[in-house]
C-alpha positions in Angstrom: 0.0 0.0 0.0 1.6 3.6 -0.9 0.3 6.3 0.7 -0.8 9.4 -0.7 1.3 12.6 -1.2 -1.1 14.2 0.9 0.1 11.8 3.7 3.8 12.2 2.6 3.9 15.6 2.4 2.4 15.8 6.5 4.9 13.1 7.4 7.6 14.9 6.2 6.8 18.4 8.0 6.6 16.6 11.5 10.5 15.0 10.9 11.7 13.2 12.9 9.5 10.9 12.3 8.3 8.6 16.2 6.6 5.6 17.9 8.2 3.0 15.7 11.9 2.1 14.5 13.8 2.0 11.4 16.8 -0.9 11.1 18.7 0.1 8.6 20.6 -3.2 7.3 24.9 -1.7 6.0 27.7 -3.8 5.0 30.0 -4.4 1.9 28.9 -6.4 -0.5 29.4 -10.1 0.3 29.2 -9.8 3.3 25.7 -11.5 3.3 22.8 -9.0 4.0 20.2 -10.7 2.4 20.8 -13.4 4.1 20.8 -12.6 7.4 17.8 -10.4 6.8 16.0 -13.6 5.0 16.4 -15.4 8.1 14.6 -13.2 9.8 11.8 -13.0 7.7 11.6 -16.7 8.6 12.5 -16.5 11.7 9.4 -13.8 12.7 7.3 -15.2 10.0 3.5 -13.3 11.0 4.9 -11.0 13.0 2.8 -8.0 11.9 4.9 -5.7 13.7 7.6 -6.3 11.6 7.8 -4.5 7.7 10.6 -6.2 5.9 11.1 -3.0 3.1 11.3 -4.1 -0.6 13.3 -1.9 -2.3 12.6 0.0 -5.8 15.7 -0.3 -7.5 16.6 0.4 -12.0 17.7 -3.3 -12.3 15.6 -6.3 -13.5 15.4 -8.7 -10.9 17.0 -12.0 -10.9 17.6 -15.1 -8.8 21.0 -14.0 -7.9 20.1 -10.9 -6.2 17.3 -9.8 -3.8 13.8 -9.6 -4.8 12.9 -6.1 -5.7 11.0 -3.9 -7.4 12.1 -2.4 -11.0 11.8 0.3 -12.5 13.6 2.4 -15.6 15.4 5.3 -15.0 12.4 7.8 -16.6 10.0 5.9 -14.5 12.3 6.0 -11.3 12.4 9.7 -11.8 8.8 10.3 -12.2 8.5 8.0 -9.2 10.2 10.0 -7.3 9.1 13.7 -8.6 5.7 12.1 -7.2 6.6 11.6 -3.5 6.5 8.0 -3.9 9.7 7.3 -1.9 10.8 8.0 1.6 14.2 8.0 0.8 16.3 7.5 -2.1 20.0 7.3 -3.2 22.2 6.4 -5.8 25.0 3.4 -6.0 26.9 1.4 -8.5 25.2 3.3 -11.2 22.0 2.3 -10.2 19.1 4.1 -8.1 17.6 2.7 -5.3 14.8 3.7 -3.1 12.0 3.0 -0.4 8.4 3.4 -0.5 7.0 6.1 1.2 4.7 4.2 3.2 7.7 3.4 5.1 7.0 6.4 6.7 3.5 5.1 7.5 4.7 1.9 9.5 7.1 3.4 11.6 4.7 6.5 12.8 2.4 4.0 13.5 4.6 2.1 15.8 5.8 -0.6 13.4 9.8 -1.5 13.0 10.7 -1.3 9.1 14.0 -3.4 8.4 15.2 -2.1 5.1 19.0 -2.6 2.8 20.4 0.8 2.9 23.5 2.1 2.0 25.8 3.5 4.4 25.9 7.0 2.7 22.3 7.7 3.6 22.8 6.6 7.2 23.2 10.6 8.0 19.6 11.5 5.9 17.9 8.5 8.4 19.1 9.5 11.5 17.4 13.0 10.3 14.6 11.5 9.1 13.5 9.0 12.0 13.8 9.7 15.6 14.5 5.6 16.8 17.3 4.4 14.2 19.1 1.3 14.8 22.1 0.7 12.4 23.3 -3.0 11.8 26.3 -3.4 10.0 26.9 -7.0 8.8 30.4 -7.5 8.2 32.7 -10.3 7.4 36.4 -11.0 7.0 38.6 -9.8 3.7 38.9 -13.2 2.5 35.2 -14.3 2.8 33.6 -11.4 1.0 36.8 -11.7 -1.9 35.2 -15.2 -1.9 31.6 -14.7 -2.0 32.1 -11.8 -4.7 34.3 -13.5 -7.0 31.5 -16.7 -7.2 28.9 -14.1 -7.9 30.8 -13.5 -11.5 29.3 -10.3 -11.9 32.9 -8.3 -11.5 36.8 -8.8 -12.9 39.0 -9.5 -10.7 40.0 -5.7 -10.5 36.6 -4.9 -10.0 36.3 -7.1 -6.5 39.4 -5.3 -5.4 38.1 -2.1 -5.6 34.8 -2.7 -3.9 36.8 -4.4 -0.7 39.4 -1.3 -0.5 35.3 0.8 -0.8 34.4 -1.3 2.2 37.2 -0.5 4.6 37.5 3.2 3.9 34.1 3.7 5.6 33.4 3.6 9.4 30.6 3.1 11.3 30.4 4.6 14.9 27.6 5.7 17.4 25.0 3.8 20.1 22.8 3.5 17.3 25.2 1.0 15.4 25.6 -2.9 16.4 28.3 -4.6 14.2 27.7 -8.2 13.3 30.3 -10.5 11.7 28.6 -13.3 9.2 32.2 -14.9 8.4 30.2 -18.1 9.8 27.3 -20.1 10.0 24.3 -17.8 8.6 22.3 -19.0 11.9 25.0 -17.2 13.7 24.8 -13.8 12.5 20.9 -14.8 12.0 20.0 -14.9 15.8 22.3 -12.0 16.8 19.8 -9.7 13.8 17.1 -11.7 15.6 17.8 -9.8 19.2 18.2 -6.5 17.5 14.8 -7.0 16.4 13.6 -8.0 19.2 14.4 -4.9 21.1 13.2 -2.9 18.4 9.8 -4.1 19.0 10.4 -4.1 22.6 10.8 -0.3 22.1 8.2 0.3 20.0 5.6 -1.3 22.2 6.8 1.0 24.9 6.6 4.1 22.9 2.7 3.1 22.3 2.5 3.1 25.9 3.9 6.9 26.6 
């Protein structure tokens, strides 16, 4: 369900937006987000106060990567002149962004879970009062691994997006780290607890 610009536009002029959380899922590529955030979605399967965030994103989707949304880059544009996004950003030459009834969920207490990249990290902490950053990370090796069997990059290509991933830090209260060098049940239940206490929070703040 999108909501209406009507709705967007009121949303927006009452930033930060409360009552619910946003998780905002970082981490290199490789490193396993979808993964980890898959086993969630089975883990808390009918859990209504969970919104697992498909993206909108100008790439066809395929069974090698996540299940999105797709739109051209005219479309995407009009999309977006048409307040039909709560945020987007641009990344490896595509564009990416999330519905606006994002915004909806979490001022209605919900917690959205959502793929971000770390760039916009700054615009969410703005944008949403209760943010809770999880980076998934995993070792130099693993992700050099898991990219190269992906065979969407050279060799020079890979190299470049792990020096990308260790030129950018992470730091605040707001950010739990959460290595998935392992065993995906591993870094699974550890995501688990961080949603957990989201939801933990946001039934408080229905109470105040």
């Amino acid at each position: 369900m999108m909501v209406s610009a009507l709705i967007e536009r009121e949303l927006a002029e009452s930033l930060p937006i409360r009552n619910g959380v946003f998780v905002a899922v970082v981490g290199p590529s490789g490193a396993g987000k979808d993964t980890v955030i898959g086993y969630a979605k089975q883990h808390f399967a009918g859990e209504t106060r969970l919104e697992f965030v498909r993206r909108v994103i100008t790439r066809p989707s395929d069974t090698a990567s996540e299940d999105h949304d797709t739109l051209a880059d005219a479309a995407f544009a009009e999309a977006e002149a048409d307040g039909a996004f709560s945020l987007c950003w641009d990344a490896h030459g595509l564009r990416y962004g999330l519905p606006a009834d994002v915004d909806w969920a979490v001022a209605n207490g919900h917690v959205a879970v959502a793929n971000v990249s770390r760039a916009v990290i700054p615009a969410l902490r703005e944008r949403y009062a209760n943010l809770a950053v999880v980076e998934i990370t995993a070792a130099p090796e693993i992700l050099a691994e898991r990219l190269a069997a992906r065979g969407r990059e050279s060799r020079g290509e890979v190299l470049a997006r792990l020096a990308r991933s260790t030129s950018v830090k992470l730091t605040g209260p707001d950010v739990t780290s959460i290595d998935n060098s392992g065993d995906k049940e591993i870094a699974g239940e550890r995501f688990a607890e961080v949603l957990r206490k989201a939801m933990a929070f946001s039934d408080l703040s229905d109470m105040i």
